[in-house]
mmCIF file of the C-alpha atoms, coordinates in Angstrom:
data_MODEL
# 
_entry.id   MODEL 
# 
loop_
_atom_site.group_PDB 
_atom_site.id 
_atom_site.type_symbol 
_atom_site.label_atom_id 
_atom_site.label_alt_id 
_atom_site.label_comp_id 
_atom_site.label_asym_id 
_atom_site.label_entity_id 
_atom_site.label_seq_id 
_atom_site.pdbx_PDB_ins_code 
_atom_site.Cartn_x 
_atom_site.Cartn_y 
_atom_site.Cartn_z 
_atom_site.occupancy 
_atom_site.B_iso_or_equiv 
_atom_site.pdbx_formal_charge 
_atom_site.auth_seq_id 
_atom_site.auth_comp_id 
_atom_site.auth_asym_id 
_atom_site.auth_atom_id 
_atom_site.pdbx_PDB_model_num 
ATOM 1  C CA . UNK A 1 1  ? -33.556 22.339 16.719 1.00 0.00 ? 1  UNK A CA 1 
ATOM 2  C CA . UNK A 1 2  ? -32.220 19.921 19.448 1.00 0.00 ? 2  UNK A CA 1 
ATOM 3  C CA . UNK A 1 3  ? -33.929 17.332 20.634 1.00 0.00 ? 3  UNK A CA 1 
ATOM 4  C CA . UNK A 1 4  ? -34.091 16.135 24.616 1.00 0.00 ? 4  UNK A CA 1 
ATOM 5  C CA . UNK A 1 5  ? -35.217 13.527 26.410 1.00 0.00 ? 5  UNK A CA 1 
ATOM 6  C CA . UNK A 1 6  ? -34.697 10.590 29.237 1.00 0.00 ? 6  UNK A CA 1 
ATOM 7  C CA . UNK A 1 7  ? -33.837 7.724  27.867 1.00 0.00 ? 7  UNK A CA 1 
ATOM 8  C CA . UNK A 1 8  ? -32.020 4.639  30.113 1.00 0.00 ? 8  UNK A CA 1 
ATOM 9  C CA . UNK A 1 9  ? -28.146 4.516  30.133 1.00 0.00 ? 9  UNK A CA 1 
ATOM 10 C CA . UNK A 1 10 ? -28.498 1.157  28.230 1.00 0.00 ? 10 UNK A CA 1 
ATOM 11 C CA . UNK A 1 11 ? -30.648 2.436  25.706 1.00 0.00 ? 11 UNK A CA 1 
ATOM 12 C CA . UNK A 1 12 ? -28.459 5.154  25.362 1.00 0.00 ? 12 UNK A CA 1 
ATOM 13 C CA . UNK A 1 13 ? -25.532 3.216  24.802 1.00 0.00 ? 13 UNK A CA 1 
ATOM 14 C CA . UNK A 1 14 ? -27.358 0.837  22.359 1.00 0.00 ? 14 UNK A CA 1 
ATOM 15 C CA . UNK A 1 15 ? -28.490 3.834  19.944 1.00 0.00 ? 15 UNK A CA 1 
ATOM 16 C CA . UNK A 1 16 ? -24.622 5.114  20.318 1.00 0.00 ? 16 UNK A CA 1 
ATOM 17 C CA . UNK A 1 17 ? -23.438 1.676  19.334 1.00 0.00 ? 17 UNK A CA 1 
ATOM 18 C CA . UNK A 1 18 ? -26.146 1.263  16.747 1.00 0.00 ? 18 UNK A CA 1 
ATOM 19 C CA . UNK A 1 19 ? -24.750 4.067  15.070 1.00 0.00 ? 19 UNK A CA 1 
ATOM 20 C CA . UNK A 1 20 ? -21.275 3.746  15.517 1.00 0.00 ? 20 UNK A CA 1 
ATOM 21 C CA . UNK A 1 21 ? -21.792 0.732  13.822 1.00 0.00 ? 21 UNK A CA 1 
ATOM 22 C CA . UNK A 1 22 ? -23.070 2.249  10.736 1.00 0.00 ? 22 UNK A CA 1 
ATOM 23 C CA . UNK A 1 23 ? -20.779 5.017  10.641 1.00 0.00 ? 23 UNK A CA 1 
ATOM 24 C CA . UNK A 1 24 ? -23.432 7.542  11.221 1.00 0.00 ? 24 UNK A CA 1 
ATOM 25 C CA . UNK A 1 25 ? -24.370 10.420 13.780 1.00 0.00 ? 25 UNK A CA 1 
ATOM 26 C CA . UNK A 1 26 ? -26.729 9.611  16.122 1.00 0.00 ? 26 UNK A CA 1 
ATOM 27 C CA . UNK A 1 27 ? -28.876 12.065 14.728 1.00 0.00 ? 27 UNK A CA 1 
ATOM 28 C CA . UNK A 1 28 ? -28.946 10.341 11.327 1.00 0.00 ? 28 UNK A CA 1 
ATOM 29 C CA . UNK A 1 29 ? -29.563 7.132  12.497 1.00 0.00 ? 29 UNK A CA 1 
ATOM 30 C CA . UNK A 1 30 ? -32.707 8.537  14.581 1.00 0.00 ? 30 UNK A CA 1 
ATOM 31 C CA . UNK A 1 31 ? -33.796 9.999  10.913 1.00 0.00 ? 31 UNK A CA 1 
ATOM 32 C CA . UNK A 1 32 ? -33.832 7.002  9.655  1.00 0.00 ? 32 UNK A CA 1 
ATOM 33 C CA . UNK A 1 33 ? -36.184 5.207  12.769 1.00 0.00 ? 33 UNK A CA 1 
ATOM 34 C CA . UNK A 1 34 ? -38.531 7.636  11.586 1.00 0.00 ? 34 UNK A CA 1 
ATOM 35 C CA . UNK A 1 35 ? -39.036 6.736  8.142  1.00 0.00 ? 35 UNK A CA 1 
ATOM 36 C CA . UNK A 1 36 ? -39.150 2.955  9.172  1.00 0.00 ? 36 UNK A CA 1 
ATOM 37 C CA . UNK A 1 37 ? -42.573 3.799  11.218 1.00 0.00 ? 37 UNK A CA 1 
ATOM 38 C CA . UNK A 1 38 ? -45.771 3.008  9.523  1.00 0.00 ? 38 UNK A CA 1 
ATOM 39 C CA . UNK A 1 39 ? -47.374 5.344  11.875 1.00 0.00 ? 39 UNK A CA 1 
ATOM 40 C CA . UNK A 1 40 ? -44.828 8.365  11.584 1.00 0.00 ? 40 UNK A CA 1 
ATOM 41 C CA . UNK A 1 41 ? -46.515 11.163 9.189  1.00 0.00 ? 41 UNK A CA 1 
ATOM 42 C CA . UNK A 1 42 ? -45.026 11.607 6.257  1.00 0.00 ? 42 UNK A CA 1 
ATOM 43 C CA . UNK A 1 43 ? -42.309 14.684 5.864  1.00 0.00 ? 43 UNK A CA 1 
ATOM 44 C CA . UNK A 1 44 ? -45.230 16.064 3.399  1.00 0.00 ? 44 UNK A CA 1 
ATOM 45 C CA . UNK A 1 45 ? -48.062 15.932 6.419  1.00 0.00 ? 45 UNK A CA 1 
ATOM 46 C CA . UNK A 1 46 ? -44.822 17.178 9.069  1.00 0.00 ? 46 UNK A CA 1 
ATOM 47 C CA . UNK A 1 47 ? -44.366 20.551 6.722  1.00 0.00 ? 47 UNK A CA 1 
ATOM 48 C CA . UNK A 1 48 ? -47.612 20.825 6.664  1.00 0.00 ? 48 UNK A CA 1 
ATOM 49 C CA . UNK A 1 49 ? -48.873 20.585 10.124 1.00 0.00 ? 49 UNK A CA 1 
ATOM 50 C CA . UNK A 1 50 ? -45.246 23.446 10.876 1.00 0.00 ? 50 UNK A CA 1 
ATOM 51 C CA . UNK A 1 51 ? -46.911 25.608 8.473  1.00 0.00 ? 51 UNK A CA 1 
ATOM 52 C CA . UNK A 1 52 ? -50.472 25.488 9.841  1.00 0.00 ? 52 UNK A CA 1 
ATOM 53 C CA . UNK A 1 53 ? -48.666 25.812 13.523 1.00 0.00 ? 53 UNK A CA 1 
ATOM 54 C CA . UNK A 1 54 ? -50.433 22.455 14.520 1.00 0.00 ? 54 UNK A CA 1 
ATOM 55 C CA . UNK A 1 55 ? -47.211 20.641 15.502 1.00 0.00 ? 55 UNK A CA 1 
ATOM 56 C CA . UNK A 1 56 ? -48.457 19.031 18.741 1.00 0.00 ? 56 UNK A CA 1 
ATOM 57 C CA . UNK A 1 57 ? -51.547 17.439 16.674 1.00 0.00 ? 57 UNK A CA 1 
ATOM 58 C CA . UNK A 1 58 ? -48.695 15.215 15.008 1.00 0.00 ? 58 UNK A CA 1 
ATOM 59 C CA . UNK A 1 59 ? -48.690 13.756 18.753 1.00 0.00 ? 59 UNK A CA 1 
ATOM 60 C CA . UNK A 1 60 ? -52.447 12.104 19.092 1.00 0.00 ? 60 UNK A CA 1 
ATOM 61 C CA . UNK A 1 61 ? -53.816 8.992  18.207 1.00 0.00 ? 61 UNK A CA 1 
# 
């Protein structure tokens, strides 16, 4: 599913450079963001909450 947002031109250009840099897509190196967050839920608890349809519940503090 594709993912949209608003992001600065300069951030933009840093995550493309970032990873360039590695040799990765851009949507790989966002994948791997995500697993360096202490606060992102797990991919367990993300299945999960698709399953039970509570996606946007991911979303609050």
């Amino acid at each position: 599913m594709p993912l949209q947002t608003r992001v600065p031109e300069e951030l933009r250009k840093r995550f493309d450079l970032a990873a360039a840099r590695r040799g990765i897509s851009l949507s790989l190196y966002m994948e791997l963001l995500i697993e360096l967050d202490p606060e992102a839920p797990t991919h367990a608890e993300a299945v999960e909450a698709l399953a039970a349809d509570k996606g946007p519940a991911l979303l609050t503090a």
